[in-house]
C-alpha positions in Angstrom: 117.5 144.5 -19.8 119.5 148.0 -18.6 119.3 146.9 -15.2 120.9 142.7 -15.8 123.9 144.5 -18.0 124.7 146.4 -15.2 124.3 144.0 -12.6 126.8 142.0 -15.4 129.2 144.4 -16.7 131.4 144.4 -13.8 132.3 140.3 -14.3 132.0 140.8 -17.8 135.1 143.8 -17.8 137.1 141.5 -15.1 136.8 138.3 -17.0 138.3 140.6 -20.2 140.9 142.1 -18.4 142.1 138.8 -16.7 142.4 137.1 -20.1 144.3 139.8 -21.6 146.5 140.5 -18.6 147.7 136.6 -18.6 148.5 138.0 -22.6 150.5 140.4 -21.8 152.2 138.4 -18.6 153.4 136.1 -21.5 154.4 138.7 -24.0 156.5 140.7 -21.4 158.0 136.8 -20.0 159.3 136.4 -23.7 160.3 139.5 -24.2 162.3 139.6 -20.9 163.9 136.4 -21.8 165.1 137.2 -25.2 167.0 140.4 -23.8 168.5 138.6 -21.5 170.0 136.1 -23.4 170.9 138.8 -26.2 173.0 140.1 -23.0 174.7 137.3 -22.5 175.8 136.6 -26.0 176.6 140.1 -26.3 179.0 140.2 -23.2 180.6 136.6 -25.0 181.4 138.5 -28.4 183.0 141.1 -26.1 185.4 138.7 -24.4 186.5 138.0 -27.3 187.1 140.8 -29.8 189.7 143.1 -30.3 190.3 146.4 -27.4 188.5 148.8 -29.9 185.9 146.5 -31.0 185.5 146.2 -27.2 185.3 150.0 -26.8 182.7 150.5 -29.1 180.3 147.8 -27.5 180.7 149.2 -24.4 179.3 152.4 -25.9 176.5 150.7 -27.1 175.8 149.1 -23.8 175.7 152.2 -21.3 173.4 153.4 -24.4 170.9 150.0 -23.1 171.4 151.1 -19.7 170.7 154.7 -19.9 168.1 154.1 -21.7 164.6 154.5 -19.8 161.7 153.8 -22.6 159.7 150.7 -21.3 160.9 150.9 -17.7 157.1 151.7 -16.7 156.1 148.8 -18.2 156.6 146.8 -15.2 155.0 148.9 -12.8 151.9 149.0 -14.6 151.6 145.4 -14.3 152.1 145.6 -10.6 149.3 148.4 -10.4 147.5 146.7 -12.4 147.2 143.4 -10.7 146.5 145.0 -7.4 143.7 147.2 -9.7 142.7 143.6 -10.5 142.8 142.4 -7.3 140.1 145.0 -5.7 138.0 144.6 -8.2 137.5 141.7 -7.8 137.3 142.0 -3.8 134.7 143.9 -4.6 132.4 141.6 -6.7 132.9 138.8 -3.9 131.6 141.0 -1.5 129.0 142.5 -3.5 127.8 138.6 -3.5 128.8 138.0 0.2 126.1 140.5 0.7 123.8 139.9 -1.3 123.6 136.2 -0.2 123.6 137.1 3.2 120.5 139.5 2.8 118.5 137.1 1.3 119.2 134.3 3.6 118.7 136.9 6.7 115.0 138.5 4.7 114.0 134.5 4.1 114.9 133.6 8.1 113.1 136.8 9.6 110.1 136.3 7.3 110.0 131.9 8.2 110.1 132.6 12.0 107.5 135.5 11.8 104.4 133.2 9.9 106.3 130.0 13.0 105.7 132.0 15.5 101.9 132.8 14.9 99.9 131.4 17.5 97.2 130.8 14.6 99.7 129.0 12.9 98.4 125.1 13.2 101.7 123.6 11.4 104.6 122.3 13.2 106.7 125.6 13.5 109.6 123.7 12.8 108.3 122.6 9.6 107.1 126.4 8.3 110.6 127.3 8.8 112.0 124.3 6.8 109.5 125.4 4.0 109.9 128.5 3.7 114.1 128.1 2.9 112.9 125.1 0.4 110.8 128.0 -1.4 113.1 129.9 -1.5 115.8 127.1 -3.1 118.0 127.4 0.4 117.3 124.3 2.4 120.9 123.3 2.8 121.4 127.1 4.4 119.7 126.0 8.0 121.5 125.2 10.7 120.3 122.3 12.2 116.6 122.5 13.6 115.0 125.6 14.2 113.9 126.4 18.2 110.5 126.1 19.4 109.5 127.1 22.5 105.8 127.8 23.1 103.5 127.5 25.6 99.4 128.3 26.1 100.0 132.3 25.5 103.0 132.4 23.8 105.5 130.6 21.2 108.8 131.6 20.4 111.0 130.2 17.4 114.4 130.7 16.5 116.4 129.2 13.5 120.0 129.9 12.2 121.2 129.6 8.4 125.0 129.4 7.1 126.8 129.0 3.8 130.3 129.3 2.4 130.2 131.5 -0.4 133.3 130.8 -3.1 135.5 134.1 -3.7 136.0 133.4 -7.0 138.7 136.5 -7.9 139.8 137.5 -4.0 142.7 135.0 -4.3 143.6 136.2 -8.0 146.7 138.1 -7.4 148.4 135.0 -5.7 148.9 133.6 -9.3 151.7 135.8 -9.2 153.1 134.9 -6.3 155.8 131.3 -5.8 153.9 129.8 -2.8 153.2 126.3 -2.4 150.6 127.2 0.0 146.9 126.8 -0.7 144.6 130.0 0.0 141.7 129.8 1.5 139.1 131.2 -0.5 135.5 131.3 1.0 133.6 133.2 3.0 130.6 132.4 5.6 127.9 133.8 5.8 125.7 133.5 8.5 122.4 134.6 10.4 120.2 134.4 13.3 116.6 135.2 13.8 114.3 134.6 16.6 110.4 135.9 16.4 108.2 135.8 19.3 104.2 136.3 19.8 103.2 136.4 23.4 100.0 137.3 24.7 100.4 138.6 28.3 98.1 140.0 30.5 95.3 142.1 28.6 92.7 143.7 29.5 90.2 145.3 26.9 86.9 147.3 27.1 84.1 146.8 24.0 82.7 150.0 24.0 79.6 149.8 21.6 76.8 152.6 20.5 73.6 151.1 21.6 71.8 154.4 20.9 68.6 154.6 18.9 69.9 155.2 15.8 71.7 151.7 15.4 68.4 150.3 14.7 68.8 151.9 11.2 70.2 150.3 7.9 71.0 147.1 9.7 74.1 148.6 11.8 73.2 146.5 14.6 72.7 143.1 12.5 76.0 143.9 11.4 77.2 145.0 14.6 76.5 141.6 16.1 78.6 138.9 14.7 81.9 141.8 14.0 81.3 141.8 17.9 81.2 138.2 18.2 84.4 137.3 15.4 86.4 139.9 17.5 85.9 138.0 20.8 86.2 134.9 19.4 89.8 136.2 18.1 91.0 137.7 21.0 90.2 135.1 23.6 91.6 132.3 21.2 94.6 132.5 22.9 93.4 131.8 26.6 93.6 127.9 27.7 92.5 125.9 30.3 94.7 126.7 32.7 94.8 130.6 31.7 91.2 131.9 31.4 92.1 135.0 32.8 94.9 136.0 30.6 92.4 138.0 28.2 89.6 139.3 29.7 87.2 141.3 28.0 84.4 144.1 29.3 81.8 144.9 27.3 80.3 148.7 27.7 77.0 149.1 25.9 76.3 152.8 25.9 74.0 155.3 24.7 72.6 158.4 26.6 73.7 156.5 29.5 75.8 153.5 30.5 73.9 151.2 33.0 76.6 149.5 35.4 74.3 147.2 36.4 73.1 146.3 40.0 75.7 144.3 41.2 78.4 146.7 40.5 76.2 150.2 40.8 75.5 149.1 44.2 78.9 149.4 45.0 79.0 153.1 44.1 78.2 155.9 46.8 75.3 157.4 45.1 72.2 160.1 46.1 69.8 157.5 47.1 67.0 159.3 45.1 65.2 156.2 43.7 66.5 152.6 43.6 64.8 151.8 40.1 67.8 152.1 38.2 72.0 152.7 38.4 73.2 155.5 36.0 75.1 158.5 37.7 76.0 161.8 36.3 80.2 161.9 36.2 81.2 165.6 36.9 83.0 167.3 34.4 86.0 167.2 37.1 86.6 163.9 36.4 87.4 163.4 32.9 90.6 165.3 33.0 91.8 161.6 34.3 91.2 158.0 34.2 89.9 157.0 37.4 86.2 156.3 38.7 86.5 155.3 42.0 83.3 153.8 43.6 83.7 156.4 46.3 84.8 159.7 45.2 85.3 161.8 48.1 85.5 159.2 50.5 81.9 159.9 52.1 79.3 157.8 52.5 76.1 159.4 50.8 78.1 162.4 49.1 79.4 160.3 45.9 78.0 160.8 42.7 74.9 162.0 41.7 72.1 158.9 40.7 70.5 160.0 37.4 66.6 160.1 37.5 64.4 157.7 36.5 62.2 158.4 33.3 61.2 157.7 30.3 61.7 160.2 27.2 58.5 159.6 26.1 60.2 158.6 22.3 59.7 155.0 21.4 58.1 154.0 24.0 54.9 152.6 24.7 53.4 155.4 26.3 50.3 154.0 28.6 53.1 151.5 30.4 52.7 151.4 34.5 55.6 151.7 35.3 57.2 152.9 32.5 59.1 149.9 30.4 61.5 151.8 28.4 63.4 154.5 31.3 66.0 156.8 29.8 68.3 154.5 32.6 67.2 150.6 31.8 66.9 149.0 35.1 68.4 145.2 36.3 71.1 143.9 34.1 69.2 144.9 30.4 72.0 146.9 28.6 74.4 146.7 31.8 78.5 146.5 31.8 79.5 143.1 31.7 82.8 143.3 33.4 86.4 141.1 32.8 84.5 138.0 31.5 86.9 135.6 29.8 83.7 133.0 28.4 83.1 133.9 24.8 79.7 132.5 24.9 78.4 134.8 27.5 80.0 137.9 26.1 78.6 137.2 22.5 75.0 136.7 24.7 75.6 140.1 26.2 76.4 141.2 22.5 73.4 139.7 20.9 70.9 141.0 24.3 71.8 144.5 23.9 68.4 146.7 23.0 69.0 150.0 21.0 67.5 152.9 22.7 68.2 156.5 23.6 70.3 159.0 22.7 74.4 159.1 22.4 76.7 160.0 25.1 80.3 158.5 24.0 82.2 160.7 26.2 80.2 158.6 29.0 80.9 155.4 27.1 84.8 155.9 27.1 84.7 157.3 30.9 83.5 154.0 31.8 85.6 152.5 29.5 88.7 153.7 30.8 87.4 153.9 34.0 87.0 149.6 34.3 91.2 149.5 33.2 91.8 151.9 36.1 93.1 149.9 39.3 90.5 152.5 41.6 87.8 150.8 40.2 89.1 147.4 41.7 88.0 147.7 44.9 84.1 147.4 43.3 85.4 144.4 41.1 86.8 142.7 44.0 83.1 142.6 45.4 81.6 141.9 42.3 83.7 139.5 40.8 84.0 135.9 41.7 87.1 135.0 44.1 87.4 131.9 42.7 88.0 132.9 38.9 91.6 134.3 37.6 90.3 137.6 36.9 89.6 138.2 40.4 92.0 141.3 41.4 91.5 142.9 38.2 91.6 145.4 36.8 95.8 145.3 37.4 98.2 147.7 38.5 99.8 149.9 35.3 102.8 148.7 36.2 102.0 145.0 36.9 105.2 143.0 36.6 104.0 140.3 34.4 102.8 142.9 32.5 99.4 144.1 31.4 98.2 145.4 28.4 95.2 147.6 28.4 93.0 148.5 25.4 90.0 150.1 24.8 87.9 149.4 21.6 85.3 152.1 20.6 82.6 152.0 18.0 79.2 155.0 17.1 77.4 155.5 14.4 76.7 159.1 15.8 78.2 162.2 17.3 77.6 163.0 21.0 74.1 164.3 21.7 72.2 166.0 24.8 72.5 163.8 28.0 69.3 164.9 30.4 68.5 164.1 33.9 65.5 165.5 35.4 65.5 169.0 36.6 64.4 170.4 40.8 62.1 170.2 41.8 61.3 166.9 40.2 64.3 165.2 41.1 64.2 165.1 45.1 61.0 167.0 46.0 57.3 166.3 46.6 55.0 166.3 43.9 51.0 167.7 44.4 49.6 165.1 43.8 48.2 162.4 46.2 46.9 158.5 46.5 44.4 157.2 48.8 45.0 153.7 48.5 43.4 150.6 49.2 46.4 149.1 51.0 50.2 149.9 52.1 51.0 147.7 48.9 49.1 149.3 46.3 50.9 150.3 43.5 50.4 154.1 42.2 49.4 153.2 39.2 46.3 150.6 40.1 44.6 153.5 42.7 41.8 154.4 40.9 41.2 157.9 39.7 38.9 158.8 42.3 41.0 158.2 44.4 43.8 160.8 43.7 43.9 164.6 44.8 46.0 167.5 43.6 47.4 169.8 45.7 46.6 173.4 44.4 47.6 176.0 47.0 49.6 176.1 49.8 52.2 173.6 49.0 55.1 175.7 49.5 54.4 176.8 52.9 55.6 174.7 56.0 51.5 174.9 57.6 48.4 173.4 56.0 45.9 175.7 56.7 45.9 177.1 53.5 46.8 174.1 51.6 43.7 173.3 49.1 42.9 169.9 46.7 41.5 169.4 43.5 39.8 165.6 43.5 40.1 163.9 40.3 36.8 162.7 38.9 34.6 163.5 41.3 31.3 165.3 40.9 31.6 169.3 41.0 30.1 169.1 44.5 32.9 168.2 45.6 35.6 168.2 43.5 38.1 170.4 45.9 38.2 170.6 49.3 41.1 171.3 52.5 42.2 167.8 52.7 43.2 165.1 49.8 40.7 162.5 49.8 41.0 159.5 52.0 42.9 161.9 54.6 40.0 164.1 56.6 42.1 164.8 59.6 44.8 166.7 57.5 44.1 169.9 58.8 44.4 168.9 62.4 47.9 166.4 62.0 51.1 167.5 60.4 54.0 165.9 58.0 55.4 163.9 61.4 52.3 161.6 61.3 53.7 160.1 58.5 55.2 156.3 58.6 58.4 157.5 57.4 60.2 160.9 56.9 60.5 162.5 53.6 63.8 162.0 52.0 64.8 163.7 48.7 63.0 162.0 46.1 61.0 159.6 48.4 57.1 160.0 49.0 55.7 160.2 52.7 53.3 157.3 53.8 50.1 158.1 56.2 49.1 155.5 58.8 45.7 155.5 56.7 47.1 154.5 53.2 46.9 158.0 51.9 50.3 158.3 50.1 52.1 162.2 49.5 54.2 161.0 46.1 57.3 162.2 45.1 58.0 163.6 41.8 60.3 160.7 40.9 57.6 158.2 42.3 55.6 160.1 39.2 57.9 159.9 36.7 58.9 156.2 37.1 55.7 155.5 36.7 54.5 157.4 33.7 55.9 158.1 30.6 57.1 161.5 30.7 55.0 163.3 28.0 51.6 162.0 29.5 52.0 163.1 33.0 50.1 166.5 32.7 47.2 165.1 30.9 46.2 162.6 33.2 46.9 164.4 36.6 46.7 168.6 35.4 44.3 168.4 32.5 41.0 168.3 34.8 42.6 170.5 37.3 43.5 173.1 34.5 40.1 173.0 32.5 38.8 174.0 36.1 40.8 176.9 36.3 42.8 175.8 39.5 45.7 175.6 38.1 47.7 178.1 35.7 49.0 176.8 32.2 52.2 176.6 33.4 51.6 174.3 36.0 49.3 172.7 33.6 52.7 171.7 31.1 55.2 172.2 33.8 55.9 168.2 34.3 56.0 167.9 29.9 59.6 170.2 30.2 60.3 169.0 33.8 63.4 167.5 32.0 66.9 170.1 32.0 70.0 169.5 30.0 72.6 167.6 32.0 75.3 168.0 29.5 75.2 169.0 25.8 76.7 167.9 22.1 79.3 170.6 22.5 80.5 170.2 26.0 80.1 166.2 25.5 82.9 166.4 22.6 85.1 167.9 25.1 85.1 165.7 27.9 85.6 162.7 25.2 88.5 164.4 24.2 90.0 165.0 27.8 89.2 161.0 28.8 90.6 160.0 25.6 94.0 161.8 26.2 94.3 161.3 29.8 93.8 157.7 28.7 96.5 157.6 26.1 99.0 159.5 28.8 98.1 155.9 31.1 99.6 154.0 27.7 95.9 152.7 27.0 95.4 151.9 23.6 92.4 152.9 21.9 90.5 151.7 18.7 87.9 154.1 17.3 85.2 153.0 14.6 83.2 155.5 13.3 80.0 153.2 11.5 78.6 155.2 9.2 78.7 158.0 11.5 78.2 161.8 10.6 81.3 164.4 10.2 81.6 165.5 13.7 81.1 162.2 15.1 83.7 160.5 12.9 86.1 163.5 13.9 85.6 163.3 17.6 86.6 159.3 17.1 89.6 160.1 15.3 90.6 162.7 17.5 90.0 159.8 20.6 92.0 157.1 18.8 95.8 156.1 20.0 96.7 157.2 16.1 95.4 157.6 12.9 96.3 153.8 12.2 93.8 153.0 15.1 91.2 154.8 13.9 88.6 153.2 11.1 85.6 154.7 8.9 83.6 152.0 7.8 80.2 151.0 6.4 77.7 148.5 6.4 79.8 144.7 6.7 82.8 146.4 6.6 82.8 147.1 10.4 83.7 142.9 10.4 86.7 144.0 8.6 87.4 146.5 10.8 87.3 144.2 14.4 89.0 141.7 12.9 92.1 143.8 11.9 91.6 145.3 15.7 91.9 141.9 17.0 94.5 141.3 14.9 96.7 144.4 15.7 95.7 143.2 19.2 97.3 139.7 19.1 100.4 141.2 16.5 103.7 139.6 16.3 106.9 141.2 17.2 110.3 140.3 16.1 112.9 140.5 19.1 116.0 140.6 17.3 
C-alpha cells in the first residue's frame, strides 16, 4: 500500500495543483479586468470635474501607482507554471523510462530462450510470445532476425512505442500559438542474443579406481556420463562431426593410453605387456606431453612395470589378469571421438580397479588439449574424419574452446612401480623348457632352477642352483637343469643379448628370466612361495631373499607429493585458458579440497552424492553449451 501512494502521490499533487492553478488564472483575469475598467471610468470622471476635484484624484492615483502590495502576485504565477511545468517533465520521463526498461528486460529475455539451440520452436515465434505475455505485441518492430545454422543461431528483434507526455506540453496553455505541440516520445530498443558452439575440445576425466565399486558410484556414474555426452555433442550435424569432440580419460593409479597411441611414445622398452609411463615431476609445471620428450629415440619416458598388486585379483592367474597397468585397449584413453555411442561404450566398459592417481588423470587430461601431443594423434587418428589435426592450436582462428571435466571419489593415493633390480635385471631363477614357445608358466616345476650364489659375479664358476622338486640327491648342483655345459659356455651363447628387463634364451631351450618376465606372470604376493619357499626351508637362501620379491614394489610417487603436482597441472592449465570442471563424488576432505583447488572457480567446482552427480554433468554440459548475449 506505502509503496503504490508513493509511486501515486506525485500525479495526484500535479493534478491538484493544475486544477487550482486554472482557479486562480481566472480569479486574477477578473480581477485584472475590473481594475482596469475602474481606471478608465476613473480617468472619464476626471475629464470632467472641476480643477480641484481634479487635483485631489490625481492624489489618489499616484497613491495606486505607488502602491506595490500584490505586484508579486504575477510572478508567482510565472514561477509557478514553470514549477508546473518540470514537474511534470519529470513524471513523463519517469514513464518514458520505465516503459523503455520493460520493453528492453522483455526483448533481452525473448531473444535469450530464441536463441537456444535446444529451443525446438520457431525462434521467431518465442519472440512474438514472449511480448504477448507480457501485454506488448504491438511494441515489435516487424519480424524478429533469425540467423542459424548447424552450430550456431543468432536472433535479433527491435521493439518501439510512442509514449503520450501527458503534462510536458502544459505550460503552452498559457501561451497564444496556433501551433500544435508535439507531444510524444519514442521509445525504442534493440536486442540481439547469440549461442554458437565453435570449436571444442573436452577431456572426461573419470576415477576408475577401486573404490568406485562402492555404494553404486559407478552405476550412477554411468548414465551422468552418458546424459553429458549426449548434451554436448547435440549440437554437431552431419556435416560438422568434428565440431565437438570429446576424450574420455579413465584413470586410477595409472592412465592406460592404449596401444595405438602409447606406441607412439619413446618409452624404456622394458616389457611390451602394457603402456603406462611414469611423468617426471618436471613436467607438471606445464601443459604439454609430447610423445618424445627430449627428442631421443629410447631416452623418453620411463614405461611403468608390469604387475599385479596382488589385491583383487585372482591370485593363481598365468599371466596375471588384473596388472596394476591393464594391457590392450581395457581402460585405455579414447581420444577426440565425436560418435556418442562409442564413447558411452567406452563409458559403460570401463572396469574399477587400482588405486587413485588424479594428478596423472589431469596430466593426461590437459596433456590431449595440448597441440605437442598432435603429432601422436595425427598417427593415431583417422585422416579421413574432421578431427584429424586435433588437438588445435590455442590460438586457432576459428577458435577453440578447450575444457577439461574431472570427477573422484577419493584423494590421491601411492602410485608404485617396481623397484631395481626387478625392473630391468635378471632374476635367479631359470626354465628348462620343452620348446622355444613354452610359456613360463606351463614348464613344469621340475623343470625350474634357482640360482643361489654367484649371480652377482661376471664368471660362473662359483655360480650354484637349487632344483625345484627334485629329490635331495640332487636337488642343487653347478648348472640349472636342462643346461649341463654351463660351466664350460658363457652369457654370449645365448640366442639373444640381455636387454634391461628382457630374459636371455639358450640354443637348448633353457631360459635365464628376467624379473619382469616373473612378475607379469605371477601375481605379486605369491612369487616367493612358489619359487623361494623350497629353496628357504633348505637353508640356501636367507629370509631376506626368501620375502625379497613380496616388497620388490617401491613408491613411485606418494599422496602428498601427488596433491602437488595436481595442483601445478591444474594451474598451468588454467594459465593456457582451459576450463576445468571438478566433481568431488562423495569423496573425502582432502580429496574434495585438492578438486576445488583444481577447478577454473568455485562456480566450476561441485560436491555431490549418490544421483546427484547427473545433476552435476548436466549443469557442466550446460555451462558448456551457455548462451551469451552480444549486445
Amino acid at each position: 500500500m506505502a509503496a503504490t501512494f508513493a509511486a501515486s502521490w506525485p500525479l495526484s499533487c500535479l493534478i491538484f495543483a493544475t486544477a487550482a492553478c486554472s482557479i486562480d488564472v481566472g480569479v486574477m483575469r477578473s480581477r485584472m479586468a475590473a481594475t482596469v475598467l475602474k481606471w478608465e471610468r476613473l480617468e472619464m470622471s476626471v475629464n470632467t470635474t472641476p480643477a480641484l476635484t481634479r487635483k485631489g484624484y490625481a492624489g489618489r492615483r499616484g497613491r495606486f501607482r505607488r502602491d506595490e502590495s500584490g505586484g508579486v502576485t504575477f510572478f508567482g504565477l510565472v514561477l509557478f507554471v514553470l514549477i508546473l511545468g518540470l514537474g511534470g517533465m519529470a513524471v513523463d520521463f519517469m514513464r518514458y523510462e520505465t516503459a523503455r526498461a520493460k520493453m528492453q528486460g522483455t526483448l533481452d529475455r525473448a531473444v535469450l530462450a530464441a536463441a537456444d539451440l535446444d529451443q525446438e520452436q520457431p525462434p521467431a515465434d518465442v519472440v512474438r510470445n514472449y511480448f504477448e505475455t507480457a501485454g506488448m505485441s504491438d511494441f515489435l518492430s516487424g519480424d524478429p532476425s533469425v540467423q542459424e545454422g548447424l552450430n550456431y543461431r543468432i536472433v535479433n528483434a527491435g521493439a518501439e512505442v510512442k509514449l503520450p507526455m501527458r503534462f510536458v506540453g502544459f505550460p503552452r496553455a498559457f501561451l497564444q500559438s496556433g501551433e500544435e505541440m508535439d507531444r510524444t516520445l519514442k521509445v525504442s530498443g534493440t536486442s540481439t542474443a547469440e549461442e554458437r558452439v565453435t570449436n571444442v575440445e573436452v577431456s572426461l576425466v573419470l576415477d576408475v579406481s577401486s573404490s568406485m565399486q562402492r555404494n553404486n558410484r559407478f552405476a550412477n556414474l554411468v548414465p551422468a556420463a552418458h546424459d553429458f555426452i549426449d548434451a554436448v555433442l547435440d549440437n554437431n550435424g552431419e556435416t560438422a562431426e568434428g565440431l565437438i569432440s570429446i576424450s574420455t580419460v579413465p584413470y586410477s593409479a595409472v592412465v592406460n593410453p592404449g596401444p595405438a597411441l602409447g606406441g607412439q611414445f619413446d618409452m624404456t622398452d622394458h616389457h611390451d605387456e602394457s603402456n603406462c609411463i611414469l611423468v617426471p615431476d618436471s613436467m607438471f609445471d606445464q601443459t604439454a606431453l609430447p610423445p618424445d620428450p627430449d627428442g631421443t629415440a629410447g631416452a623418453g619416458y620411463t614405461r611403468l612395470s608390469h604387475f599385479d598388486y596382488g589385491a583383487d585379483t585372482r591370485t593363481w592367474a598365468h599371466p596375471i589378469d588384473r596388472p596394476w597397468c591393464f594391457p590392450g585397449t581395457e581402460n585405455a584413453i579414447l581420444p577426440f571421438e565425436t560418435d556418442r555411442q562409442t564413447l558411452k561404450n567406452a563409458v559403460s566398459a570401463m572396469t574399477n580397479f587400482g588405486n587413485t592417481a588424479i594428478d596423472l588423470g589431469v596430466k593426461w587430461g590437459v596433456g590431449l588439449l595440448d597441440p605437442a601431443i598432435r603429432p601422436a594423434m595425427n598417427a593415431v587418428l583417422d585422416p579421413a574424419t574432421p578431427v584429424h589435426g586435433r588437438p588445435l592450436d590455442w590460438d586457432d582462428p576459428n577458435g577453440v574452446l578447450k575444457v577439461i571435466v574431472l570427477m573422484s571419489d577419493g584423494a590421491n593415493t601411492t602410485e608404485y612401480d617396481l623397484g631395481e633390480p626387478y625392473k630391468s635385471g635378471l632374476s635367479s631363477i631359470w626354465f628348462a623348457k620343452d620348446n622355444a614357445g613354452q610359456a613360463l608358466w606351463d614348464v613344469d616345476q621340475d623343470q625350474i632352477s634357482i640360482q643361489t650364489r654367484g649371480q652377482g659375479t661376471s664368471w660362473r664358476s662359483d655360480d650354484w642352483f637349487f632344483h625345484l622338486d627334485a629329490p635331495y640327491w640332487d636337488d642343487e648342483g653347478d648348472h640349472p637343469r636342462g643346461y649341463p655345459d654351463y660351466q664350460s659356455e658363457t652369457s654370449a651363447d645365448a640366442q639373444n643379448p640381455q636387454s634391461p628387463g628382457r630374459g636371455q634364451a639358450y640354443d637348448n631351450d633353457v631360459y635365464h628370466a628376467s624379473w619382469q618376465d616373473i612378475f607379469s606372470g605371477w601375481v605379486r604376493t605369491e612369487i616367493y612361495r612358489e619359487f623361494f619357499r623350497e629353496p628357504y626351508q633348505e637353508r640356501e637362501i636367507s629370509y631376506n631373499t626368501y620375502v625379497a620379491t613380496y616388497y620388490a614394489l617401491e613408491e613411485a610417487v606418494n599422496g602428498s607429493k601427488a596433491d602437488t603436482r595436481l595442483s601445478q597441472v591444474c594451474a598451468a592449465a588454467r594459465d593456457r585458458n582451459i576450463v576445468i570442471y571438478s566433481v568431488a563424488f562423495e569423496a573425502p576432505s582432502r580429496g574434495r579440497n585438492a578438486l576445488r583447488d583444481c577447478a577454473s572457480s568455485p562456480n566450476h567446482y561441485f560436491d555431490v552424492d549418490g544421483v546427484e552427480i547427473s545433476e552435476a554433468f548436466s549443469a557442466i554440459a550446460s555451462d558448456i553449451r551457455a548462451l551469451k548475449l552480444t549486445q
